[in-house]
N, C-alpha and C positions, 0 to 999 in steps of 0.2 A: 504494500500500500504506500502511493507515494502521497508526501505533501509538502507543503512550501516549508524548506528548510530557511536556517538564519543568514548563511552566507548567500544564497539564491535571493532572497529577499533585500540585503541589504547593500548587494551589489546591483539589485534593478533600482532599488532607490538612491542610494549613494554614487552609481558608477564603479564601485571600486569595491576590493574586501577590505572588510572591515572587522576592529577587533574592539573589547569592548578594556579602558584600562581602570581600573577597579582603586577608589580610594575612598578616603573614612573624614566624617566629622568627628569629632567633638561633641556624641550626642546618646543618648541612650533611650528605653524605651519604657512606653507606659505601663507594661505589665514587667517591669526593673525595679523602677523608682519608690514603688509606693502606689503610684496612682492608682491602677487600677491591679498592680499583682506585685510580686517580685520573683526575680529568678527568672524573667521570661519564660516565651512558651516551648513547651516543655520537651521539644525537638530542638530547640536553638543552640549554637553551641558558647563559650563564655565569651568571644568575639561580635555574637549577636549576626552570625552568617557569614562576616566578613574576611576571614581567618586567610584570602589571599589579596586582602588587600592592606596598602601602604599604611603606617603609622600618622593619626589623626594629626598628630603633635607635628609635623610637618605641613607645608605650604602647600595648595590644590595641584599649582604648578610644577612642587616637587615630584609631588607623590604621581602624576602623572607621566612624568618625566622616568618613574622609578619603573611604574608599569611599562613604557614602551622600550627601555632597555632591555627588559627581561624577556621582551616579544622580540627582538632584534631580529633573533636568527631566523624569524619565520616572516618578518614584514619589509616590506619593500620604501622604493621614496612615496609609491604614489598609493600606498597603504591610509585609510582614515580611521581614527580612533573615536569612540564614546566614552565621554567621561561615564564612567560608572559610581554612583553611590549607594553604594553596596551594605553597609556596617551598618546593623540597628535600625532607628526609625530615621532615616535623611530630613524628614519634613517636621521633628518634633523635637522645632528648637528655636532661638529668638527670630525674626521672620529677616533680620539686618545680618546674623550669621549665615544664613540660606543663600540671601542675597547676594551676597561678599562673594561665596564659595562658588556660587554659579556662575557669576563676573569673572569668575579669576578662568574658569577652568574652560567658557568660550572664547576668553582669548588666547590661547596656546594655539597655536599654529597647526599642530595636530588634528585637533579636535573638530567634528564635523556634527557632533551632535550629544545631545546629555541624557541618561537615566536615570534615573531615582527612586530608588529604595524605598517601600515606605509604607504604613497600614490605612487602611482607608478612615481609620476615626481619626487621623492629625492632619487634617486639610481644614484650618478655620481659614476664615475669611482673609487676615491679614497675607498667610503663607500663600491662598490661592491666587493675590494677587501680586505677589511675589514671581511666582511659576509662568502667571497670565504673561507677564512681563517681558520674561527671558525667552518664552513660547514664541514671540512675535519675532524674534530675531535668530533664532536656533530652533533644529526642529528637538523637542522637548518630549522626551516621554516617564509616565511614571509608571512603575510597575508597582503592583499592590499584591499583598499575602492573604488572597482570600483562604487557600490551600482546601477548603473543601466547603461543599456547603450546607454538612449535614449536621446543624446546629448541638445536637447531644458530644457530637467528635470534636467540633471546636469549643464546647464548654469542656472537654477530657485532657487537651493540651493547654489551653488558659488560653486563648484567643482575644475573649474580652470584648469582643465585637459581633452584632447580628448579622444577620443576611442583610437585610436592607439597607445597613450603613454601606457596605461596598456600593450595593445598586445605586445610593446615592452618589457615592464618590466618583462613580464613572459617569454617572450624569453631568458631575459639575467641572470634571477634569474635561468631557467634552464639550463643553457650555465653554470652556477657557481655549480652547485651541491645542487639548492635549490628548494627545493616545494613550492609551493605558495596555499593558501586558500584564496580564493576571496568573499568579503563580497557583500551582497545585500540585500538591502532597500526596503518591500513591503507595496504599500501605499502613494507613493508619489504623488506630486500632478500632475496631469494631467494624470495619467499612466491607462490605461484598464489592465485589465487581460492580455491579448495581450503581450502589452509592460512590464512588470515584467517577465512574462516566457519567453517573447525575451533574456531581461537581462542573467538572466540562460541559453541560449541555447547561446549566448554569449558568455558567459566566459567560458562556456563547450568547445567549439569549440578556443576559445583561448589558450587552453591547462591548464587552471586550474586545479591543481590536488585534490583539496577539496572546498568543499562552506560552506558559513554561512549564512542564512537567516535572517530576523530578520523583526518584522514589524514597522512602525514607530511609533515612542512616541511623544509625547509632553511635551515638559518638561519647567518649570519655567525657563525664564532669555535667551530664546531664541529665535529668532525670531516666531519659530512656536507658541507657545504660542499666539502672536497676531494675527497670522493666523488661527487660531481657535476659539480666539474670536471673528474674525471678520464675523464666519463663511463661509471664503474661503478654506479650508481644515476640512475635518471632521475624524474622526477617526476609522478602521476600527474593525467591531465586532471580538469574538472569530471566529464565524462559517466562517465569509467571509475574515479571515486572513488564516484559516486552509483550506478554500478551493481552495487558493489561490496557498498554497503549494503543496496539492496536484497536480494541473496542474504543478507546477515547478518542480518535483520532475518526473514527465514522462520525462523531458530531461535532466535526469541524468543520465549518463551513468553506467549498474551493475558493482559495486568494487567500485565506486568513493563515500570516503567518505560525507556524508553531516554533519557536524561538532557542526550544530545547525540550529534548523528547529525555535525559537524564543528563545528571551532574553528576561529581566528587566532592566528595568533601574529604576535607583535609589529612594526608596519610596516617600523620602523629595522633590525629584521633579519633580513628576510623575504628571502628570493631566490626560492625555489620551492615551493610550485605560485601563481605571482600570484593567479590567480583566488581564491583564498582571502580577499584584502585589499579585494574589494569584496562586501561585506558585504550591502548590500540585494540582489543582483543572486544570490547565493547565496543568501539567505531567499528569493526569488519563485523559483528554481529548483527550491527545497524544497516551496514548498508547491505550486506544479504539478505535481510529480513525487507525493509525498508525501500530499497535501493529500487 
């Protein structure tokens, strides 16, 4: 089954391939703090996602600078980068720190366009017009963590957020001149097959103009980690992760990018599902299944 991958897509809209170079605020998140939980949700890892990108304590400039070194050996001159902000919540912080960081990081030379990180309940008014702002001169997009949308599964990881706050959120990010790419989590617990391709037909019907897949990890220093010791969560194989996609991937509408069908997460703390951490052996799975 084919469908619009991220380099296909972002060379018909770019011209060119493109890579995305991954950096961090100064910011944390509302299920962290106090506000609404602490510890975040309960798949996250102590980085808040971000664990391959640059250190916050440095300048947007740097840290972008940092990522496109590390991409050297695989990018070209006429290569375009996405700022990516990746770490925690990017939108749940003074609306002047946002501002700053998105100024700094469309003017690098690089840079051809910006993401951001972020949960659909921290878009107030002052942040949305922040985003509106930078939207009119850089194409902008925000990607949000709905990850499922079977309301008992996201009360089980701390979510913290209903169904409708997303649907509002991509209302109003569309209202501003902004796409949104909606993440989803397959694998969680309690979910059938069923409820994960709900998810996706969900957020298709929400108006999400791209999705990310991704399955779950386990990762050291997390809750889940004890949930798989305990043998309450188990981890799902290659075959029953990929086949998982393909059911999600029938309620994707043709054109609508799919941006990432799985990820990595971090080796040093990785425990499960292994097969995620060898990376070529998953790209040729991909594209014989896929292909």
């Amino acid at each position: 089954m084919r469908f619009l991958d991220a380099d296909t897509f972002y060379r018909k809209t770019f011209g060119c391939k493109m890579y995305k170079a991954s950096v961090s605020l100064d910011v944390t998140c509302p299920t962290r703090d106090g506000t609404k939980g602490t510890g975040g949700c309960r798949f996250c890892s102590p980085m808040g996602s971000g664990d391959f990108a640059a250190s916050c304590k440095k300048s947007i400039s740097s840290q972008i600078d940092e990522a496109i070194d590390r991409l050297s050996s695989k990018t070209g001159k006429d290569t375009g980068f996405i700022a990516y902000f990746q770490s925690f919540t990017s939108t749940y912080c003074d609306p002047s720190l946002l501002d700053s960081a998105l100024e700094e990081a469309a003017a690098h030379p690089r840079v051809r366009a910006i993401a951001i990180g972020t949960r659909p309940d921290c878009l107030p008014e002052d942040i949305m017009d922040v985003l509106k702002r930078h939207a009119s001169r850089i194409p902008v997009t925000v990607e949000l963590g709905l990850q499922t949308s079977k309301e008992k599964t996201a009360e089980w990881f701390g979510r913290a957020f209903r169904n409708d706050v997303y649907q509002d959120a991509v209302r109003k990010l569309h209202e501003a001149g902004i796409e949104v790419t909606t993440h989803i989590i397959f694998g969680l617990k309690g979910e059938c097959v069923d409820d994960m391709v709900g998810s996706v037909r969900f957020a298709v019907e929400s108006g999400t103009d791209s999705l990310k897949f991704t399955c779950l990890y386990f990762l050291r220093g997390t809750p889940l980690e004890e949930d798989l010791k305990n043998g309450e969560l188990a981890s799902l194989s290659m075959e029953e992760y990929f086949g998982i996609v393909e059911e999600a991937l029938r309620e994707v509408p043709p054109g609508m990018p799919v941006l990432r069908i799985t990820g990595d997460g971090p080796k040093s703390l990785l425990i499960a599902p292994l097969w995620t951490a060898d990376k070529r052996k998953v790209i040729n799975y991909i594209r014989k299944r896929f292909g």
